[in-house]
One Martini backbone bead per residue (centre of mass of N, CA, C, O) as a GRO file, in nm:
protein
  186
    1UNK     BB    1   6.031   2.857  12.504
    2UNK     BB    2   5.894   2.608  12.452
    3UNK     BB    3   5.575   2.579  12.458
    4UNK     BB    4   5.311   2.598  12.231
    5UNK     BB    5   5.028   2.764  12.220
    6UNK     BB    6   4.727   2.710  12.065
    7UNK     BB    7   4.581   2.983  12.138
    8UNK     BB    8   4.824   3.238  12.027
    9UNK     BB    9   4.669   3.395  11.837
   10UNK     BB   10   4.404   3.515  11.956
   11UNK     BB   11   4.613   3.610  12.190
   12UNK     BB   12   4.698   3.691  12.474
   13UNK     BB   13   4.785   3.597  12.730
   14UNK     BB   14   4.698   3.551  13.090
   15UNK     BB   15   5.009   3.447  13.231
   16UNK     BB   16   5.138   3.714  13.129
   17UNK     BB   17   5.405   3.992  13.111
   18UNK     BB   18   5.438   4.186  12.925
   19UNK     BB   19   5.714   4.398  12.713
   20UNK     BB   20   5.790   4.673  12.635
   21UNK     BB   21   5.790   4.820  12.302
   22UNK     BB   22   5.880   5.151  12.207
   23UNK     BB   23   5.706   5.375  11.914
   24UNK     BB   24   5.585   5.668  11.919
   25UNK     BB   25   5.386   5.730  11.599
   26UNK     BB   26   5.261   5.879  11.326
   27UNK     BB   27   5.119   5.706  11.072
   28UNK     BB   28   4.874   5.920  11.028
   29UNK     BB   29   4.697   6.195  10.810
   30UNK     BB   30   4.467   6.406  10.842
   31UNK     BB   31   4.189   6.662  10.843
   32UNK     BB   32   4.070   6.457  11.017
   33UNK     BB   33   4.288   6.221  11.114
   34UNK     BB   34   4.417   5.988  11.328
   35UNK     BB   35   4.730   5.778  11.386
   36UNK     BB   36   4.882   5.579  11.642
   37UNK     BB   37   5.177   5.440  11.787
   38UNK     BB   38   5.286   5.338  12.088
   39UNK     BB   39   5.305   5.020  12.139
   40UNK     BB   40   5.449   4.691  12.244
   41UNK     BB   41   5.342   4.426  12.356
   42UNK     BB   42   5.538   4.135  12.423
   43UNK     BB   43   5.549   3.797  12.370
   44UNK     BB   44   5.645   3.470  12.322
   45UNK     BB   45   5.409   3.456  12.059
   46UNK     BB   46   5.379   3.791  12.044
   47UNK     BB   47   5.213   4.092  12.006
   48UNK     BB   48   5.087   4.406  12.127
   49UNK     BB   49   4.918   4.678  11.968
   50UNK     BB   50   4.919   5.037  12.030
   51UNK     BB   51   4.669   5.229  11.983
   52UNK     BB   52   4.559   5.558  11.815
   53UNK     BB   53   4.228   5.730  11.752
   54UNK     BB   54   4.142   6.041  11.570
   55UNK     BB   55   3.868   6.248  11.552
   56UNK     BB   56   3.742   6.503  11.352
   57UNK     BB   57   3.491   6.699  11.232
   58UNK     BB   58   3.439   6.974  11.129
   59UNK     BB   59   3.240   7.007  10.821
   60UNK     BB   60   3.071   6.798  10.896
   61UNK     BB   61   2.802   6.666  10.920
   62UNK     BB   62   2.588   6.519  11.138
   63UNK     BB   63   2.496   6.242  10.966
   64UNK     BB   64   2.760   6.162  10.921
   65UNK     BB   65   2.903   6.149  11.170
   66UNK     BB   66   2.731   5.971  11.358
   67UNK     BB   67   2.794   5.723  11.162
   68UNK     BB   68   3.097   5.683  11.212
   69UNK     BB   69   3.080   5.693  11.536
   70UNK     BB   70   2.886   5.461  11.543
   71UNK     BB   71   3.024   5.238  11.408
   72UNK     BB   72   3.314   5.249  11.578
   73UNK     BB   73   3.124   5.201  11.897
   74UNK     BB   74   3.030   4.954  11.859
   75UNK     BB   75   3.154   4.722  11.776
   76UNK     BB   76   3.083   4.469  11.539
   77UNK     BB   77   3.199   4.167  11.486
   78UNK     BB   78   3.114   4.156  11.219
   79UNK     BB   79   3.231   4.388  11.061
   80UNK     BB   80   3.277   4.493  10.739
   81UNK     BB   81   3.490   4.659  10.569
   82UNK     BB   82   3.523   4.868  10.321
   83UNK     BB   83   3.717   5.052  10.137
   84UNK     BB   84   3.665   5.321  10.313
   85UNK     BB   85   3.796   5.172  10.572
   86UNK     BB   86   3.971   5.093  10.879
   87UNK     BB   87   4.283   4.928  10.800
   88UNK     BB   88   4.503   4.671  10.901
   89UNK     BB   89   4.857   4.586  10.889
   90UNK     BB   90   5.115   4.364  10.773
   91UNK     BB   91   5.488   4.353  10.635
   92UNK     BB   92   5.707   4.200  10.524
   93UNK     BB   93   6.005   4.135  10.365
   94UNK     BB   94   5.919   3.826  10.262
   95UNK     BB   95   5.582   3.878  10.194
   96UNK     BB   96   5.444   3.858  10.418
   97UNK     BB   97   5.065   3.891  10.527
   98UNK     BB   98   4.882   4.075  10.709
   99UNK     BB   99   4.501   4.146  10.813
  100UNK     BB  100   4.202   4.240  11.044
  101UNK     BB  101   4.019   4.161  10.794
  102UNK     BB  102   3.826   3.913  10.923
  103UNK     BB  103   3.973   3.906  11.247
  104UNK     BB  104   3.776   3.981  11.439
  105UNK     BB  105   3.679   3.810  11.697
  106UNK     BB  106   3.844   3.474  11.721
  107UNK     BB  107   3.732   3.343  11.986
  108UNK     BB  108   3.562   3.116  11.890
  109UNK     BB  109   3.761   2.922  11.800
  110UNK     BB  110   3.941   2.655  11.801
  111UNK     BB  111   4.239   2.615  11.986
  112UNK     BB  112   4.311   2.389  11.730
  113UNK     BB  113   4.264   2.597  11.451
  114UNK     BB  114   4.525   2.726  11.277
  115UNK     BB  115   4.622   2.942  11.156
  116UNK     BB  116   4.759   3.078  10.918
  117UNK     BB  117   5.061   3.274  10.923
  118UNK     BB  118   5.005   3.531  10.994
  119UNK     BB  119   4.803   3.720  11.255
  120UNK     BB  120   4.581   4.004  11.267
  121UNK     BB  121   4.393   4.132  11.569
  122UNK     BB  122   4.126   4.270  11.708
  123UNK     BB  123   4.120   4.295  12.090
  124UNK     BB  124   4.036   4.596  12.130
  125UNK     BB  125   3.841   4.871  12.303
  126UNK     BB  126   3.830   5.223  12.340
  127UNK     BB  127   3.603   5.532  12.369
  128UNK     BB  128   3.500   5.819  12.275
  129UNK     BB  129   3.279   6.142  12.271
  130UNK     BB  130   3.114   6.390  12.038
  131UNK     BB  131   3.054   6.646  11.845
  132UNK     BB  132   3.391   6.681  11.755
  133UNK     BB  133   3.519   6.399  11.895
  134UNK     BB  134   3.712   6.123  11.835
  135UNK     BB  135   3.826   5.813  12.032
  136UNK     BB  136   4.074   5.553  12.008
  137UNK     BB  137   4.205   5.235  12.202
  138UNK     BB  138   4.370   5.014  12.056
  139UNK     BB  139   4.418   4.663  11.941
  140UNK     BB  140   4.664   4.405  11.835
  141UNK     BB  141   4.713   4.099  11.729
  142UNK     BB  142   5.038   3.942  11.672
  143UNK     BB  143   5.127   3.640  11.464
  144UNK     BB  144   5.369   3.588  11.546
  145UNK     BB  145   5.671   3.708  11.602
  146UNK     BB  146   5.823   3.879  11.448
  147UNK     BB  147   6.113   3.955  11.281
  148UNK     BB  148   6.437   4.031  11.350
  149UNK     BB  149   6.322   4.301  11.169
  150UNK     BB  150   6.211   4.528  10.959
  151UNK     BB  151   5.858   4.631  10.934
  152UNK     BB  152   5.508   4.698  10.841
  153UNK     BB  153   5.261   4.909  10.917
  154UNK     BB  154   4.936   4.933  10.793
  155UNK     BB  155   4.711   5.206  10.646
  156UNK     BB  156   4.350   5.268  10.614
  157UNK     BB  157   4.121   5.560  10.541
  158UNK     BB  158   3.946   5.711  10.316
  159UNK     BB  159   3.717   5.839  10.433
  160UNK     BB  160   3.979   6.009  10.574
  161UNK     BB  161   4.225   6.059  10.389
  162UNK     BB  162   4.366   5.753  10.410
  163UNK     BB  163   4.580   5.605  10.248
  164UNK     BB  164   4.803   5.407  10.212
  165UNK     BB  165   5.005   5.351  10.508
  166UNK     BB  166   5.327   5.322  10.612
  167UNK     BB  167   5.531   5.190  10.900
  168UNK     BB  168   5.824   5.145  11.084
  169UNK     BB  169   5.928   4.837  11.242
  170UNK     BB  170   6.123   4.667  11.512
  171UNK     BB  171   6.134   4.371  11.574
  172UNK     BB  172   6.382   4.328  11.752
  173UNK     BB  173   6.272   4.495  11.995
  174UNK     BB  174   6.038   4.321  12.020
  175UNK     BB  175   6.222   4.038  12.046
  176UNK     BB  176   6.326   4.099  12.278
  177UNK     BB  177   6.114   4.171  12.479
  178UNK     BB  178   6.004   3.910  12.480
  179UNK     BB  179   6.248   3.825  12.699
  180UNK     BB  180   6.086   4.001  12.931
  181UNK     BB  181   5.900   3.845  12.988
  182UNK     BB  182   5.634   3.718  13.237
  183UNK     BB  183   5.535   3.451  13.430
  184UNK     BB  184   5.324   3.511  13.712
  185UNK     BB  185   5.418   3.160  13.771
  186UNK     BB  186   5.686   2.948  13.794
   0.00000   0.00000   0.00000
């Protein structure tokens, strides 16, 4: 794998093609939302996790909605979610866990000041909105590569009726991808 970048934490590189290791499932739902994983881009030193998230309206007053909806398309790099806001995590067999809580753009830091492993940060997003519909297709940077056994992603949403919920991933495949990741240049 040759040398380890300093700062693999923070995202993806920029001078690698990563890898798709597609995963397309359900992670939750309720009468109000989805969340759902596409697919996970992996590269020699973690994988970013496509996720897609969406929201219904339904009998939700407008200034609830407005409010909902506004959260989540500022993406104020401050932003802490409260007990029922939208949390990511993952869960290894070994009992090690990351969380996105508190580690969204975290490109401030110096990158030879490694925080402890595993780290997942939430490194982009795009959305729309309507007065009905928000859609938002999130990333998430998981550092390092998990382990090659299956491993859990965890979702809670509780504002919008998901409790805690469990989705199990496939290391193994996330780790073949990452051998199959590609530098741009030689």
């Amino acid at each position: 794998m040759g040398c380890m970048n300093a700062a693999a934490w923070q995202g993806p590189p920029r001078n690698v093609l990563g890898h798709p290791a597609r995963i397309q499932q359900f992670v939750a739902r309720s009468d109000h939302a989805i969340v759902a994983l596409q697919h996970a881009i992996a590269f020699p030193e973690g994988c970013r996790l496509g996720l897609q998230v969406a929201v219904r309206r339904g009998v939700m007053d407008s200034a609830s909605w407005s409010r909902l909806v506004d959260d989540y398309k500022l993406a104020d790099p401050n932003f802490v979610p409260d007990d029922a806001d939208l949390k990511f995590g993952v869960h290894f067999p070994d009992g090690t866990r990351a969380t996105a809580v508190g580690n969204a753009f975290r490109g401030w830091a110096h990158p030879t000041d490694r925080p402890q492993a595993p780290m997942l940060v939430e490194t982009g997003s795009t959305s729309s909105s309507s007065d009905q519909i928000y859609e938002s297709e999130r990333q998430l940077w998981l550092w390092p590569l998990p382990p090659p056994v299956q491993f859990e992603f965890v979702i809670e949403w509780r504002r919008l009726g998901i409790d805690t919920t469990l989705a199990p991933l496939n290391g193994t495949a996330i780790v073949q991808a990452a051998a199959q990741a590609q530098p741009y240049w030689p």
